[in-house]
N, C-alpha and C positions, 0 to 999 in steps of 0.2 A: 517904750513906755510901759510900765509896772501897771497892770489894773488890778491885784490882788487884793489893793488896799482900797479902789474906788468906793466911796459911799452907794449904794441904790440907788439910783432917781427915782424923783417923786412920781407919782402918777399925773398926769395930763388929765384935762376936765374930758376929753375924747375917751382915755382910757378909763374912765371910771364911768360916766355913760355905757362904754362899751360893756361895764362887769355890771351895771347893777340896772341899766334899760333907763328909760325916759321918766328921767328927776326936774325937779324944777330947778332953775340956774343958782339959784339961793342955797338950794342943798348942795349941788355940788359944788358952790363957795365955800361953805361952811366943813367939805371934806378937803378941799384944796386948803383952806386954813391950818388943817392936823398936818400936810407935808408927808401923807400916808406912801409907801410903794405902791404898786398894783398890788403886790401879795398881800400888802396888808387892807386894802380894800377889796380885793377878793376873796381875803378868810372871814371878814365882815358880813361881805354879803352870803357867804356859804352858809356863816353862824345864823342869817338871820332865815334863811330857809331850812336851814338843820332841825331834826325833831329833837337833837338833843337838848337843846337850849330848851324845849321845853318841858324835859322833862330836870332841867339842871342838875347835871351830875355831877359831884363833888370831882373837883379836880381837875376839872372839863370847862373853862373859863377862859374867855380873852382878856387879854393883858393890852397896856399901852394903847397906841394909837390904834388899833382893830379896833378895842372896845369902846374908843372914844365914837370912832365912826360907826359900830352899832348902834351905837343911843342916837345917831342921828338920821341913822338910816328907821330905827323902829321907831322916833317920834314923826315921822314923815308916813307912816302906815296908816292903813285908813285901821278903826279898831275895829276888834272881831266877836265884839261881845253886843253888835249891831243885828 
């Protein structure tokens, strides 16, 4: 059997808990929705602890499904201007 050509699997709602810790089942609906890998919900949640992001540096941007599951990983943040 050829797997050179296999697509990634998706990530499992186990392995996305496992990358980003205790979400509520809605959120990680709404990441199982995007059909993310792990890699791509782990470069999400990397970006969303990354200090780059806050400093946005050109050129330094997630793309596709990572940045989809960013905006849903930071609307799910409590805000820090509390």
């Amino acid at each position: 059997m050829d797997t050179h050509n296999a697509a990634p699997q998706a990530a499992t709602a186990s392995e996305i808990r496992d990358i980003v810790g205790p979400v509520e089942d809605q959120v990680v609906e709404m990441i199982l929705d995007e059909g993310p890998t792990r890699a791509e919900v782990l470069e999400a949640f990397t970006w969303l602890r990354s200090d780059q992001r806050l400093r946005h540096r050109p050129g330094f941007e997630l793309e596709g499904k990572s940045a989809r599951i960013l905006e849903i990983l930071e609307s799910e943040e409590p805000d820090s201007d509390a």
